[in-house]
C-alpha positions in Angstrom: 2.0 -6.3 -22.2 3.7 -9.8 -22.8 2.7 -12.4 -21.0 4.0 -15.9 -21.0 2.9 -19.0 -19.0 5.6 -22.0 -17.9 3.9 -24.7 -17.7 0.8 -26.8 -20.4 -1.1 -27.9 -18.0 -5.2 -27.2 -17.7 -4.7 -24.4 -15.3 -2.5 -22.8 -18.0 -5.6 -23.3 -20.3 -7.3 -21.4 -18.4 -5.0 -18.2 -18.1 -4.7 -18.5 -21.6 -8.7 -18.3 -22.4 -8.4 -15.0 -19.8 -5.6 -13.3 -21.8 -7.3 -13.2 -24.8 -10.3 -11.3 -23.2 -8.3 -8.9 -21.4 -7.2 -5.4 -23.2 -3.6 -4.8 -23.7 -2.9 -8.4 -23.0 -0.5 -10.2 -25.5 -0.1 -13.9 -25.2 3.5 -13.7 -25.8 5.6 -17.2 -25.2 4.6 -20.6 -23.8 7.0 -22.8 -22.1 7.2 -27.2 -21.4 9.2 -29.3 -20.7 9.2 -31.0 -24.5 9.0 -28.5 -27.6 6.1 -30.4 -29.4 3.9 -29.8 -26.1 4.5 -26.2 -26.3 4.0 -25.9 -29.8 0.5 -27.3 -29.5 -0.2 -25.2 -26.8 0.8 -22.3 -28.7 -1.4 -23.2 -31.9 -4.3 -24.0 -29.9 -4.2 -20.6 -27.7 -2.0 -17.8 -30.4 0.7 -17.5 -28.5 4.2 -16.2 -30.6 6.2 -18.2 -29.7 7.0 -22.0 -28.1 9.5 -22.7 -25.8 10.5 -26.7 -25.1 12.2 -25.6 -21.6 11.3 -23.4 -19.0 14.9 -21.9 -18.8 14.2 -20.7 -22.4 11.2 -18.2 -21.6 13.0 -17.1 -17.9 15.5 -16.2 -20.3 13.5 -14.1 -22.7 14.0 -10.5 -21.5 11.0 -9.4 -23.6 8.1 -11.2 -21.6 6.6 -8.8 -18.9 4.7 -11.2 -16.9 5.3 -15.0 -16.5 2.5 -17.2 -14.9 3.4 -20.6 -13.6 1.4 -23.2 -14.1 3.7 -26.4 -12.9 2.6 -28.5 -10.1 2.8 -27.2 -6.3 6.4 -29.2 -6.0 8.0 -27.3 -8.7 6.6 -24.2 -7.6 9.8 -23.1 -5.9 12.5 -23.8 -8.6 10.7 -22.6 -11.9 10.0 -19.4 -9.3 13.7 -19.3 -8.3 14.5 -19.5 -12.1 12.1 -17.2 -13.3 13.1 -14.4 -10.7 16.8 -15.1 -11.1 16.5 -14.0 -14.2 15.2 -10.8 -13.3 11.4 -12.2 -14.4 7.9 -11.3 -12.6 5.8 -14.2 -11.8 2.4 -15.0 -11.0 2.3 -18.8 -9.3 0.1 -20.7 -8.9 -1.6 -21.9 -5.8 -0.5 -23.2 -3.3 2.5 -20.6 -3.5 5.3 -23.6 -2.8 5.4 -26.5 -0.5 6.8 -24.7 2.6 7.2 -21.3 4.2 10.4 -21.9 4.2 10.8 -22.1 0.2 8.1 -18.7 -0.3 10.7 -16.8 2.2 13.7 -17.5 0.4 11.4 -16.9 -2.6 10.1 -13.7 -1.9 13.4 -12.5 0.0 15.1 -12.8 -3.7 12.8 -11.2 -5.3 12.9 -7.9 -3.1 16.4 -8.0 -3.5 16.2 -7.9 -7.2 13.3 -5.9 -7.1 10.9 -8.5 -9.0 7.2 -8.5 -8.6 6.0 -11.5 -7.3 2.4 -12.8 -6.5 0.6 -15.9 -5.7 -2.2 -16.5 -8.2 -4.6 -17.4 -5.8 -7.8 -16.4 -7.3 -10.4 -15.4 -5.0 -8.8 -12.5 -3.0 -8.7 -10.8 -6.5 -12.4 -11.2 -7.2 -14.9 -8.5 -7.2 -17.3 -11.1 -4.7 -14.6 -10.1 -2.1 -15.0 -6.5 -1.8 -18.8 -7.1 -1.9 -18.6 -8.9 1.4 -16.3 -7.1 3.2 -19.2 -4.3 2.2 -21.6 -6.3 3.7 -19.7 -6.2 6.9 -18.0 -3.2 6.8 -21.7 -1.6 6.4 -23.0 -4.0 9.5 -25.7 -5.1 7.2 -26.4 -7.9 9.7 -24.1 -7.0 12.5 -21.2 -8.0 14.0 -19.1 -11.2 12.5 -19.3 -14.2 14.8 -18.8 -17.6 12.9 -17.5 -18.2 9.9 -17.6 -21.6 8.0 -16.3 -22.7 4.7 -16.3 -26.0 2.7 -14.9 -27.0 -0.6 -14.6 -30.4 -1.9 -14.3 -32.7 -5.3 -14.3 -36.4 -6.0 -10.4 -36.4 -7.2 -9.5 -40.0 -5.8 -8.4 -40.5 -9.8 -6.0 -37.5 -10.1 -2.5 -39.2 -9.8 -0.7 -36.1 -9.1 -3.0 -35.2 -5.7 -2.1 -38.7 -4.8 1.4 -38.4 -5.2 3.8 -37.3 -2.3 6.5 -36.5 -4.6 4.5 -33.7 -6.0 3.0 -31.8 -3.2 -0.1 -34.3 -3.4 -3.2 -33.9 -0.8 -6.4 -31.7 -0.5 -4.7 -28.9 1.3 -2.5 -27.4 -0.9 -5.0 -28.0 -3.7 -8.0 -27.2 -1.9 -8.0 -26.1 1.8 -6.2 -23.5 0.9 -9.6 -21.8 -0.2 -11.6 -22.0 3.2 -8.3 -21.0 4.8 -8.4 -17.9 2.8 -11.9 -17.0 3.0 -11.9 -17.0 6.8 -9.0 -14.5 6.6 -10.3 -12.4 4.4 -13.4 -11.8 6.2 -12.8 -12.5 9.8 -11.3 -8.8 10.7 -8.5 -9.9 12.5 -5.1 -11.6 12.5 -5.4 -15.5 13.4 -4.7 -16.9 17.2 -4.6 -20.2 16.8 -5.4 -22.8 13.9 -5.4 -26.5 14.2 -6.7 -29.4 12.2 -8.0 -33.3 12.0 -7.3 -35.1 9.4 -8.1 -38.4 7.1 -4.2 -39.3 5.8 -3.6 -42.1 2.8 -1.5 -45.2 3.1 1.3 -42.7 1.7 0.3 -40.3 4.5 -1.4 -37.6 1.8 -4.3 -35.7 3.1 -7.8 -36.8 1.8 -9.6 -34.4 3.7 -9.2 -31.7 6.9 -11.5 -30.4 9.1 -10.0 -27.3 10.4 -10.7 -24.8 12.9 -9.7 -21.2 13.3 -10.0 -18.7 16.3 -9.3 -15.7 15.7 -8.1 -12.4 17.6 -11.2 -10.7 17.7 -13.1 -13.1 18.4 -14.5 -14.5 15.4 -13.9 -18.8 14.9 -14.2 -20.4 12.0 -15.0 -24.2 10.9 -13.2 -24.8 7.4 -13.5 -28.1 5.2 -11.4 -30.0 2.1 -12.2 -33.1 0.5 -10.8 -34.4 -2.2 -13.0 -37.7 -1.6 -16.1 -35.9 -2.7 -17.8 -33.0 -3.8 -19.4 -30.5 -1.1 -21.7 -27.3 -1.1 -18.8 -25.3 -1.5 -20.8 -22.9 0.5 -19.3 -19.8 2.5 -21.7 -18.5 5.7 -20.5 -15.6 7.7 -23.0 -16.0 11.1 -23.6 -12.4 12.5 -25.3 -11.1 15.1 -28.2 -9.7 13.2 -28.2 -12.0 10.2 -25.6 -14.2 8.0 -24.1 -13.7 5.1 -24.2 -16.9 2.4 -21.5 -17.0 -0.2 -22.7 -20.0 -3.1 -19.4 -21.5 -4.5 -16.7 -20.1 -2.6 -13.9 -21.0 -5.2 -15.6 -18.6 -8.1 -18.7 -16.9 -6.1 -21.8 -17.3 -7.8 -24.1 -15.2 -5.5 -24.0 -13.5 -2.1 -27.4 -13.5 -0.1 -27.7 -11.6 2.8 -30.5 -13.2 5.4 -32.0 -11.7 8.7 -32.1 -13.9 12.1 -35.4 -15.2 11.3 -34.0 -16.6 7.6 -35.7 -14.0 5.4 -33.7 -13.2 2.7 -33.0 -9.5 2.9 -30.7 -9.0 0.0 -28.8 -10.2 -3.0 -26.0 -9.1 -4.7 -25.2 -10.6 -8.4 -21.6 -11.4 -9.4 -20.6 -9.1 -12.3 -19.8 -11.0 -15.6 -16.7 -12.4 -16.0 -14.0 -13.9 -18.3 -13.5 -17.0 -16.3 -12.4 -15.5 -12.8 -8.8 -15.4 -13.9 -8.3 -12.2 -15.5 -8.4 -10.0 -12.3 -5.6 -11.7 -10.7 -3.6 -10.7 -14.0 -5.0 -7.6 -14.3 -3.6 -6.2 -10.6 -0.4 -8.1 -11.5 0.0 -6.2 -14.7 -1.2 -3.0 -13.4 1.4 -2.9 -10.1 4.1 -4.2 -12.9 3.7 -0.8 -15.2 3.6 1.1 -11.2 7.2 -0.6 -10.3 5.5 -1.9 -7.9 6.6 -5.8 -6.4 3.6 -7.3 -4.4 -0.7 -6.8 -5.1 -2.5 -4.5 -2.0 -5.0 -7.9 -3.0 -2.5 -10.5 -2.0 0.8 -9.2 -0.5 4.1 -10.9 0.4 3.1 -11.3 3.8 -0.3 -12.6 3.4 0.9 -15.4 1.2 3.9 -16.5 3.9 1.2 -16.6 7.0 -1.0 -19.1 4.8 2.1 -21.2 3.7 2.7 -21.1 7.3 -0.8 -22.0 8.5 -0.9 -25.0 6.3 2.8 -26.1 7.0 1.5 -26.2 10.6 -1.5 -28.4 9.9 0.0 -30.7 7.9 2.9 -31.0 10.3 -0.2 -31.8 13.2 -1.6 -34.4 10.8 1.5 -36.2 10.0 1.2 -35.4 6.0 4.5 -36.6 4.8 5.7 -34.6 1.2 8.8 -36.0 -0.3 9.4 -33.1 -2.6 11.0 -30.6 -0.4 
């Protein structure tokens, strides 16, 4: 199937290093804002064809899949274009800067019947039905506590700095913990709230947030894009805990008793670069007819746009891109 990608950015280089290791995948058309861009991009990664603006590929009725790369503030509009145009899209993270912009988002697509998922990566990885084994199975018992943390020294990227493109750690990284709690807590959310550490431009540096969910289960979540962290995932049960290494690409899941012996390992099976099994659903549900991923449906993206529109909102993060 054709695949295109709007947007040259180095999450596009990504997707394009996972087309070419995935079967039936043709890197079709590439799309920026300036012609020479694209055609550099299309060199370097074999795509057909070079586009030098994004209305050009939403046009191009022959491209199956487009992913979009842009920043989160553009999210919306190159989505709108794209699905206008009778396109199906794969966005990137965070989905767009408010709930409001993914329901007026989504709500066109159903009405013209276009698929539509949000790219991000971990609910599509095999690491996530492993755990949810684990638990399913009551390896260690009952889930109790769940905590999360991902963090990187980006203090030097300009656009998570900027409040005119959907700058701040959430959108860029708390979307991750905020994720893995919900993927693995067993229930729907209660109530979420956050602390924050805000910029003179009132961006988010970094969030501690906590989660309490309907069952139960609570969960202690951390972003910080001031410095790098364990990126660790630990699922407290009552028999045992669960330990995910890297949450944003699982490297390893041990499983340990209540007296801290390891009782189990599971290995990560070999991938690409993590990327292809996000495009792979996408592309299977688009030969199906089928608009939204069982990984990451419509309704699961809206309730974290909504989460994090909520935090941010507590905080007093101020985005000047909506």
């Amino acid at each position: 199937m054709k695949v295109g990608i709007l947007g040259c950015g180095w999450i596009a280089t990504k997707m394009a290093e996972a087309m070419h290791g995935v079967e039936g995948v043709e890197c079709y058309a590439v799309a920026s804002r300036t012609l020479e861009k694209a055609k550099q991009f299309a060199e370097m990664f074999k795509f057909q064809k070079a586009y030098g603006s994004y209305e050009e590929l939403a046009k191009d009725s022959n491209v199956d899949l487009i992913y979009i790369a842009t920043p989160h503030s553009h999210h919306f509009q190159n989505g709108m274009l794209c699905v206008e145009n009778g396109r199906n899209i794969l966005v990137e993270k965070a989905f767009t800067i408010t709930p409001e912009q993914a329901k007026s988002l989504l709500d066109l697509a159903r009405q013209r019947n276009v698929f539509v998922c949000e790219a991000i990566w971990t609910r599509f990885m095999p690491a996530r039905d492993i755990i949810n084994g684990i638990i399913s199975r009551k390896e260690v018992g009952e889930v109790r506590t769940i905590t999360a943390s991902l963090g990187y020294p980006l203090m030097k990227t300009e656009r998570l700095l900027n409040p005119a493109l959907g700058g701040g750690s959430m959108l860029d990284l708390g979307v991750y913990p905020i994720n893995f709690a919900m993927m693995h807590a067993g229930a729907e959310v209660k109530s979420i709230n956050a602390y924050g550490i805000l910029s003179d431009q009132k961006i988010d540096l970094a969030e501690t947030i906590h989660v309490e969910f309907e069952n139960g289960v609570v969960a202690t979540l951390q972003a910080t894009m001031q410095s790098a962290t364990d990126r660790r995932g630990m699922i407290y049960c009552t028999d045992g805990y669960i330990e995910v290494i890297n949450i944003n690409n699982p490297e390893a899941v041990n499983v340990y008793d209540n007296f801290h012996n390891r009782i189990n390992s599971y290995k990560i099976p070999k991938q690409i670069n993590g990327y292809e099994y996000e495009l792979i659903s996408s592309l299977e549900c688009i030969k199906n007819g089928q608009i939204e991923t069982k990984e990451m449906p419509h309704a699961e993206t809206i309730k974290v746009m909504t989460y994090m529109d909520k935090l941010l909102k507590d905080m007093g993060v101020v985005h000047t891109c909506k």
